[in-house]
PDB file of N, CA, C and O in Angstrom:
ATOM      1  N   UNK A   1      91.322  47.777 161.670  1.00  0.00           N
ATOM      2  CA  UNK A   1      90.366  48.040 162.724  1.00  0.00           C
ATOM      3  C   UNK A   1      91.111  48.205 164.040  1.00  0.00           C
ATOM      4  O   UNK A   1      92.017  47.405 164.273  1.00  0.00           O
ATOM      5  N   UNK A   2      90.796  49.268 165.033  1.00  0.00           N
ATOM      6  CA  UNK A   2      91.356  49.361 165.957  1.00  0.00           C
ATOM      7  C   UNK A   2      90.371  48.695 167.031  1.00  0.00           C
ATOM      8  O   UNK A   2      89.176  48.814 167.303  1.00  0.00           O
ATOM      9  N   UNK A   3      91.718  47.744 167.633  1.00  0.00           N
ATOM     10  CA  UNK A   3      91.246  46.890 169.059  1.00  0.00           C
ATOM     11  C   UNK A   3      90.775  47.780 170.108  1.00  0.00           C
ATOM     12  O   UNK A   3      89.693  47.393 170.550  1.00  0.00           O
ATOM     13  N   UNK A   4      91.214  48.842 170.661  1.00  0.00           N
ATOM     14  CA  UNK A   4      91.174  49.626 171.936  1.00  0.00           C
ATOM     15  C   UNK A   4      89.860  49.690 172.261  1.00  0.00           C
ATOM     16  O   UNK A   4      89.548  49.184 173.338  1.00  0.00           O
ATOM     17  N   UNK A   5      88.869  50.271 171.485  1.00  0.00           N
ATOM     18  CA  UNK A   5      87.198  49.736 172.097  1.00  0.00           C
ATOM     19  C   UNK A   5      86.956  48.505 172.551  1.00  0.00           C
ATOM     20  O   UNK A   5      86.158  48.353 173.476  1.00  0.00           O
ATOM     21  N   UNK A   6      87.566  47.500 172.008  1.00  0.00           N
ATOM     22  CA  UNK A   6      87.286  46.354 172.376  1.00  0.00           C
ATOM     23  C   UNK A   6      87.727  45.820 173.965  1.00  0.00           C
ATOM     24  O   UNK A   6      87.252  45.144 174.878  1.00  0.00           O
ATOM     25  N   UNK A   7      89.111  46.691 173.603  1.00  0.00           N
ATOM     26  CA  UNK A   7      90.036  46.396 175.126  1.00  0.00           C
ATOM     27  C   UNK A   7      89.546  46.867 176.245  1.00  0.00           C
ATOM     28  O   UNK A   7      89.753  46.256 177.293  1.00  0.00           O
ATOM     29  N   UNK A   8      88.601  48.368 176.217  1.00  0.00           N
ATOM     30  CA  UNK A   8      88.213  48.939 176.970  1.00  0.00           C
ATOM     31  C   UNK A   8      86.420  48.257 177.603  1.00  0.00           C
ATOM     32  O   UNK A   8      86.066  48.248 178.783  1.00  0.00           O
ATOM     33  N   UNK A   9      85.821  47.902 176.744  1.00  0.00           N
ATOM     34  CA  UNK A   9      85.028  47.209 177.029  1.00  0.00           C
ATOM     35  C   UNK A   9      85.220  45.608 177.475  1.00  0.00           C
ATOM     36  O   UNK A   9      84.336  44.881 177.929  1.00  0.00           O
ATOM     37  N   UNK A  10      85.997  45.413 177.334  1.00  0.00           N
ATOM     38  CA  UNK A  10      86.410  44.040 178.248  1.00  0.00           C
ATOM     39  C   UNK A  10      87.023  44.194 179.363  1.00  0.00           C
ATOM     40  O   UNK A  10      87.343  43.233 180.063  1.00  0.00           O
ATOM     41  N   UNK A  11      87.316  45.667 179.734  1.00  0.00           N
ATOM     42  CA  UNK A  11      87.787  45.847 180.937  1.00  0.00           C
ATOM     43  C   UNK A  11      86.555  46.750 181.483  1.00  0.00           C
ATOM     44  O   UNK A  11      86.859  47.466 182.437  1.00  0.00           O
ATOM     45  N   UNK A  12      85.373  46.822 181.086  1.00  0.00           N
ATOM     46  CA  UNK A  12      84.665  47.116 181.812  1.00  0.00           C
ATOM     47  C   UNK A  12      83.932  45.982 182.174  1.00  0.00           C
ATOM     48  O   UNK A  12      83.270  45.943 183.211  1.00  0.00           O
ATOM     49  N   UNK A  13      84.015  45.009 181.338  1.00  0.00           N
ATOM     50  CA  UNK A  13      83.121  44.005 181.702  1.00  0.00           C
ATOM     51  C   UNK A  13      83.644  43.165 182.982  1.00  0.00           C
ATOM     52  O   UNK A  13      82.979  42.451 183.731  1.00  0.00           O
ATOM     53  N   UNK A  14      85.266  43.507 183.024  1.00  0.00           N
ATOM     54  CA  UNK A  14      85.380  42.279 184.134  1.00  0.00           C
ATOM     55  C   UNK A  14      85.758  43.282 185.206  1.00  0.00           C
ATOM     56  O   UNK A  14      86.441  42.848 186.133  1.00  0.00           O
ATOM     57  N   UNK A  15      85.409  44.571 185.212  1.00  0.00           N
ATOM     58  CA  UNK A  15      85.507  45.450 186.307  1.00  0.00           C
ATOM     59  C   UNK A  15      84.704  46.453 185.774  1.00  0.00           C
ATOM     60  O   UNK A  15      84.938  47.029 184.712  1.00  0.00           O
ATOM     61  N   UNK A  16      83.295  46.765 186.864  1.00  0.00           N
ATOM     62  CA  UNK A  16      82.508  47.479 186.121  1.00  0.00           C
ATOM     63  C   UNK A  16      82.847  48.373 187.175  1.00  0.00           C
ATOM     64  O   UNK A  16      83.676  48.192 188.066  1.00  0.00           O
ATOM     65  N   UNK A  17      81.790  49.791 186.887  1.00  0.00           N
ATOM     66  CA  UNK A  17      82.114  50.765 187.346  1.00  0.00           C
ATOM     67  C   UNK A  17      80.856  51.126 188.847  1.00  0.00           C
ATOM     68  O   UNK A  17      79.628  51.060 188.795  1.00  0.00           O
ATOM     69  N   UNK A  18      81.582  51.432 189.844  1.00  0.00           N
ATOM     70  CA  UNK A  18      80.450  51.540 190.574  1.00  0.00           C
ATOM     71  C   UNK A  18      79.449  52.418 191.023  1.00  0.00           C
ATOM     72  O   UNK A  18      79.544  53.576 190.617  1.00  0.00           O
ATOM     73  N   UNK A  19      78.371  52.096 191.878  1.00  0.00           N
ATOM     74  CA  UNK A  19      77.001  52.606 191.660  1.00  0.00           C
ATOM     75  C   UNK A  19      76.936  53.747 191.907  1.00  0.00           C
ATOM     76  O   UNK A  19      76.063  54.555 191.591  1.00  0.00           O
ATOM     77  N   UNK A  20      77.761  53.869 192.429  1.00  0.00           N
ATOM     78  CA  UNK A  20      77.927  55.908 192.711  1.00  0.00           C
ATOM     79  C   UNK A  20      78.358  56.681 191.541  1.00  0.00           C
ATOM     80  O   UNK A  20      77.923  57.777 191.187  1.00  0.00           O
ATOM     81  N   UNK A  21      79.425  55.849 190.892  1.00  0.00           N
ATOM     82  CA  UNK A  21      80.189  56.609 189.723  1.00  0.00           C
ATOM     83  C   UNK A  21      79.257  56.759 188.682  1.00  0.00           C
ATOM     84  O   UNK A  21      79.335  57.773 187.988  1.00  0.00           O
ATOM     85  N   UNK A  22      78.392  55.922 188.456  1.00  0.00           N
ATOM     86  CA  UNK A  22      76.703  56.000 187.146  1.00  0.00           C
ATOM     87  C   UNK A  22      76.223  56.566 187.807  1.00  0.00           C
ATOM     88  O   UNK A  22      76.003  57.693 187.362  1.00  0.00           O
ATOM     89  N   UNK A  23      75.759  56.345 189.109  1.00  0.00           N
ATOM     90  CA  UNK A  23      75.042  57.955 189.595  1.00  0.00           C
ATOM     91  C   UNK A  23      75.421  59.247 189.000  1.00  0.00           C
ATOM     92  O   UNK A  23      74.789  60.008 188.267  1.00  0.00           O
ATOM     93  N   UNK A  24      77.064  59.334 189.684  1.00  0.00           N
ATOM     94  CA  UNK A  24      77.502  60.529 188.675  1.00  0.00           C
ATOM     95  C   UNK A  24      77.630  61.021 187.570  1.00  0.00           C
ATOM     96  O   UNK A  24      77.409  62.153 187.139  1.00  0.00           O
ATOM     97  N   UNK A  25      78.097  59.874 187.002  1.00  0.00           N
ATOM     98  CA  UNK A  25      77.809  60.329 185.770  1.00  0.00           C
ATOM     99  C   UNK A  25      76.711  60.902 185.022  1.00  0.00           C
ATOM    100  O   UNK A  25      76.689  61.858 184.248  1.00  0.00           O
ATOM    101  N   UNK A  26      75.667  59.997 185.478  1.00  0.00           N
ATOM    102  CA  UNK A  26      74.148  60.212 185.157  1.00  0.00           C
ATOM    103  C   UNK A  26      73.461  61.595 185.256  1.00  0.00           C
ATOM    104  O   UNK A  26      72.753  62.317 184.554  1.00  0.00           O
ATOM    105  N   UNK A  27      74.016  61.596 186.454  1.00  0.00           N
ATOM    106  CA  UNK A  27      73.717  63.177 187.202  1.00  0.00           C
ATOM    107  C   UNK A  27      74.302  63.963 186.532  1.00  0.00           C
ATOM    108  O   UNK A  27      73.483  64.849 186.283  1.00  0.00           O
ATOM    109  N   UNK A  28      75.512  64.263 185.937  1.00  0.00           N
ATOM    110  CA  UNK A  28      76.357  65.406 185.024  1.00  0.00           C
ATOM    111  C   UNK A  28      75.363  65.239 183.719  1.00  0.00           C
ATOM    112  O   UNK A  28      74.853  66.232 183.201  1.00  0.00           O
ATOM    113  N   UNK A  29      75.142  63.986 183.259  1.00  0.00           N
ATOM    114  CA  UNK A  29      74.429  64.199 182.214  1.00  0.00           C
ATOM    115  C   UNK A  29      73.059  64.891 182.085  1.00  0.00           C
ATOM    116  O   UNK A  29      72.567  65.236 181.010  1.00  0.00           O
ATOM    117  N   UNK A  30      72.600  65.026 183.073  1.00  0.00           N
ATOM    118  CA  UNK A  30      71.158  65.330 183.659  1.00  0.00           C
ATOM    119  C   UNK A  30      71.172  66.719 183.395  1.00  0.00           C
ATOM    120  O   UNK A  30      70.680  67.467 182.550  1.00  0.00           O
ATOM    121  N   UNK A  31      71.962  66.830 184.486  1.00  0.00           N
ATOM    122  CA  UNK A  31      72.246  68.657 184.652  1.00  0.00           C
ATOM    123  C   UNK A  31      72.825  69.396 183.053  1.00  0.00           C
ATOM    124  O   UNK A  31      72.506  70.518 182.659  1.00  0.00           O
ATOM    125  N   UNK A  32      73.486  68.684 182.523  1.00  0.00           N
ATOM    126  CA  UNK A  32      74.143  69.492 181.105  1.00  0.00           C
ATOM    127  C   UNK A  32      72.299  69.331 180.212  1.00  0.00           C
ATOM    128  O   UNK A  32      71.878  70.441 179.887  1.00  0.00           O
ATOM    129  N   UNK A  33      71.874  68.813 180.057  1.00  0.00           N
ATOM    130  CA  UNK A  33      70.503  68.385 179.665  1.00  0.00           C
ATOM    131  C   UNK A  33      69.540  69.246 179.972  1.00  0.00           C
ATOM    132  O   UNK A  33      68.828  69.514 179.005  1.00  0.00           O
ATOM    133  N   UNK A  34      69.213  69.860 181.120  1.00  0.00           N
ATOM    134  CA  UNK A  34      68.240  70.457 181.849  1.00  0.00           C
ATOM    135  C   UNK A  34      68.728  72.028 181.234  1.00  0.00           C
ATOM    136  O   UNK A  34      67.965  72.914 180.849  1.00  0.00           O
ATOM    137  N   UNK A  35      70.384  72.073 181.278  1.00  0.00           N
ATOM    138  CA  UNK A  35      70.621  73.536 181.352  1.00  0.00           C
ATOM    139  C   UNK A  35      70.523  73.817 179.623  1.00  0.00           C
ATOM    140  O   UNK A  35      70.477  74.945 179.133  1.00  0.00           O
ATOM    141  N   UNK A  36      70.504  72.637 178.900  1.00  0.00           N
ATOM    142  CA  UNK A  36      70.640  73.090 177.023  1.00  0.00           C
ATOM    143  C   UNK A  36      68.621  73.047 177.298  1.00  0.00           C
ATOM    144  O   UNK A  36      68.163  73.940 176.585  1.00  0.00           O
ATOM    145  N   UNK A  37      67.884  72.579 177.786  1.00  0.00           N
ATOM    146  CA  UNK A  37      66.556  72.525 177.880  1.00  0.00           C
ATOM    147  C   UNK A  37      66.379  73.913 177.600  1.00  0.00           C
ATOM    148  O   UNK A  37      66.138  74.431 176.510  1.00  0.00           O
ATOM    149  N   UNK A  38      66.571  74.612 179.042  1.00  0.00           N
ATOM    150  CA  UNK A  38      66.418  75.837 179.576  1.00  0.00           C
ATOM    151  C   UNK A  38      66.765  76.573 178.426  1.00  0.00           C
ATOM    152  O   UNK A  38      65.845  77.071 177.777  1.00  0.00           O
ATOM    153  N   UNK A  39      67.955  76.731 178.053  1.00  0.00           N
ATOM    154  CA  UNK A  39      68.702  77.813 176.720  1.00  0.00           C
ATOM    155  C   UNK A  39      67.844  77.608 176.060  1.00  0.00           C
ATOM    156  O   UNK A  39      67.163  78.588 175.759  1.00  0.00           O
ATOM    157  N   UNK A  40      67.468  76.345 175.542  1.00  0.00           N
ATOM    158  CA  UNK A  40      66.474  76.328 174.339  1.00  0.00           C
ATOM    159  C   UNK A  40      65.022  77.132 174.104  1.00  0.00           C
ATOM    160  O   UNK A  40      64.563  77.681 173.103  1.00  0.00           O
ATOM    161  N   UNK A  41      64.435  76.939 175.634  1.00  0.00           N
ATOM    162  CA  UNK A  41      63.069  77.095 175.835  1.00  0.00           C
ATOM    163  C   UNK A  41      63.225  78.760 176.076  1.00  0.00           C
ATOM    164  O   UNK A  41      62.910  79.553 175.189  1.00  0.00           O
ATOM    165  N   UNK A  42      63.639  79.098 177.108  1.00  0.00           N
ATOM    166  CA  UNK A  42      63.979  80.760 177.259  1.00  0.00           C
ATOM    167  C   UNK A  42      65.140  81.347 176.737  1.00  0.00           C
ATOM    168  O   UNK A  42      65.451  82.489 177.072  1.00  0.00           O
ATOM    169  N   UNK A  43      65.768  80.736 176.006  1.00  0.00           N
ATOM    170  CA  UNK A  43      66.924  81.315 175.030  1.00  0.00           C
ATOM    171  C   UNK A  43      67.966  81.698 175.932  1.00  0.00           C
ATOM    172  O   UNK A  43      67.995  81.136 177.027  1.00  0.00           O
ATOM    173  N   UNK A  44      69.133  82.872 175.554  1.00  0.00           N
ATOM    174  CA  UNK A  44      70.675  83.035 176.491  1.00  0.00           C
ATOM    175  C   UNK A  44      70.413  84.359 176.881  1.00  0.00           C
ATOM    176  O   UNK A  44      70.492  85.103 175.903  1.00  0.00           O
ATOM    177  N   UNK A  45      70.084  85.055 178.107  1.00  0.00           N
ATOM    178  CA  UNK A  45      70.185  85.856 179.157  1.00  0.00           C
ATOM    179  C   UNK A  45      71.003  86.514 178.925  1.00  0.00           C
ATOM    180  O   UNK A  45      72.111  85.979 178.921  1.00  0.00           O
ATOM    181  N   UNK A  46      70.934  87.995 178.609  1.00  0.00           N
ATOM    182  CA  UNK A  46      71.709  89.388 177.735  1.00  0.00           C
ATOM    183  C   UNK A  46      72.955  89.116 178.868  1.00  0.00           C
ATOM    184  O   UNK A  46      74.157  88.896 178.726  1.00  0.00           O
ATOM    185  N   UNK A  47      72.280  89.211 179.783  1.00  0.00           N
ATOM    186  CA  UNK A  47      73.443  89.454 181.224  1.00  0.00           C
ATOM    187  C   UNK A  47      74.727  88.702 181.183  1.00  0.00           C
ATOM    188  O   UNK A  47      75.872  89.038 181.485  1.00  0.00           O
ATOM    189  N   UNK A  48      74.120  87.366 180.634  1.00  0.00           N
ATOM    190  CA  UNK A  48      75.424  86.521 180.734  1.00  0.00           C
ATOM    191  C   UNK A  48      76.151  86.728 179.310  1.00  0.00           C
ATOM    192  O   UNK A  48      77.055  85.914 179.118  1.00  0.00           O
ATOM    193  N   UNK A  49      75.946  87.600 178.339  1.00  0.00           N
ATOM    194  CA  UNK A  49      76.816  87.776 176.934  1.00  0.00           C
ATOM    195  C   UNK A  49      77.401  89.196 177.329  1.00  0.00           C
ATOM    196  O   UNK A  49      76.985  90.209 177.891  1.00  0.00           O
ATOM    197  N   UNK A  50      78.314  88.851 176.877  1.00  0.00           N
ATOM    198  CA  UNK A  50      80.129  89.861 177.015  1.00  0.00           C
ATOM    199  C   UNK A  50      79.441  90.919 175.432  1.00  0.00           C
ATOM    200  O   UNK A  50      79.024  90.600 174.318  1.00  0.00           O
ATOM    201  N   UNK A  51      79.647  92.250 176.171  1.00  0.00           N
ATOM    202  CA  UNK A  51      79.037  93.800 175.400  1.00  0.00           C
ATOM    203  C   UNK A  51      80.506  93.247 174.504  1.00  0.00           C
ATOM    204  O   UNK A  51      81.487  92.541 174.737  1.00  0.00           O
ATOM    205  N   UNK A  52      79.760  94.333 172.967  1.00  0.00           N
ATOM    206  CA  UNK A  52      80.247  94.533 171.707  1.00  0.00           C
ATOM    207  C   UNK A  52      81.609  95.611 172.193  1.00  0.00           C
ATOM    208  O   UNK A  52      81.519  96.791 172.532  1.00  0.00           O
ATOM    209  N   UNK A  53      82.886  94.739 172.090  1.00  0.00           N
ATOM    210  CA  UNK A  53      84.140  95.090 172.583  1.00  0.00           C
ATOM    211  C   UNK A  53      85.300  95.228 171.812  1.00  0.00           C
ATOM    212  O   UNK A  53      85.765  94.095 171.689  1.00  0.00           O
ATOM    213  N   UNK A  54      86.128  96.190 171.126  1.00  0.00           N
ATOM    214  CA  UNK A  54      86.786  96.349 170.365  1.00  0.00           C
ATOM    215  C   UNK A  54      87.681  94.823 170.013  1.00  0.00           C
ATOM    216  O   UNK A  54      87.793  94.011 170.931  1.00  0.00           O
ATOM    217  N   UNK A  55      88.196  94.562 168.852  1.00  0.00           N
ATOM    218  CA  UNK A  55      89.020  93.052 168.382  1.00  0.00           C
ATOM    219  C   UNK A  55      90.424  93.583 169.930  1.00  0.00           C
ATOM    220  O   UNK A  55      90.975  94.647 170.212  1.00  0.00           O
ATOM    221  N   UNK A  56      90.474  92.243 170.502  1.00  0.00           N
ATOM    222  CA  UNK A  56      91.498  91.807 170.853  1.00  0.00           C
ATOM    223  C   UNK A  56      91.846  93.170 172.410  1.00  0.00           C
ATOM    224  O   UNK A  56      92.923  93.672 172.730  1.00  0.00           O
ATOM    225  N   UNK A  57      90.536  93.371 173.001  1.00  0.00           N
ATOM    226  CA  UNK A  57      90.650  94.626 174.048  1.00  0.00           C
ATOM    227  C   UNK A  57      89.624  93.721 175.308  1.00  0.00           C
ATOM    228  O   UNK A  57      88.764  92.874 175.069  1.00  0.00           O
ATOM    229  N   UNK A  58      89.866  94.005 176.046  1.00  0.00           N
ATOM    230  CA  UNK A  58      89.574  93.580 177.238  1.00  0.00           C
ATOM    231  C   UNK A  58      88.676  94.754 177.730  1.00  0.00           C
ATOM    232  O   UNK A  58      89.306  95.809 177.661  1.00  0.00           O
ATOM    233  N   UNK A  59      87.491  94.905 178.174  1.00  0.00           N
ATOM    234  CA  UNK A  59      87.191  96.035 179.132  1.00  0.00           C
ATOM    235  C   UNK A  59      86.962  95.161 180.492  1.00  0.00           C
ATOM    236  O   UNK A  59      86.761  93.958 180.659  1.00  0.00           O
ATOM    237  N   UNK A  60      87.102  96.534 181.622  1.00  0.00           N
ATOM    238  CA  UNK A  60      86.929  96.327 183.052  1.00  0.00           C
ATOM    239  C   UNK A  60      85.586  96.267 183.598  1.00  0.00           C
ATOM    240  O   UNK A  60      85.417  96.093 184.805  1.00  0.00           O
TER     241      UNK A  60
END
């Protein structure tokens, strides 16, 4: 069994993380959440998919 979860959670426990940084975090999680919502509900926007382009060619 590997210790390192263990180690890491005992170092959060005696130094937690602060209230801004769970804000942030929270908030990144929010936003990645909202934007797989969106894809889901109105699907992926032609605009943002790269046209049918020969193997291994770049167009301008």
């Amino acid at each position: 069994m590997n210790l390192r979860p263990f180690l890491r959670m005992a170092k959060w426990a005696h130094n937690p993380p602060s209230a801004s940084r769970v804000k942030l975090v929270f908030g990144a999680i929010a936003i990645c959440l909202i934007v797989f919502a969106f894809e889901r509900v109105f699907g992926w926007p032609d605009w943002l998919s790269m046209p049918d382009t020969p193997k291994g060619r770049i167009t301008k």
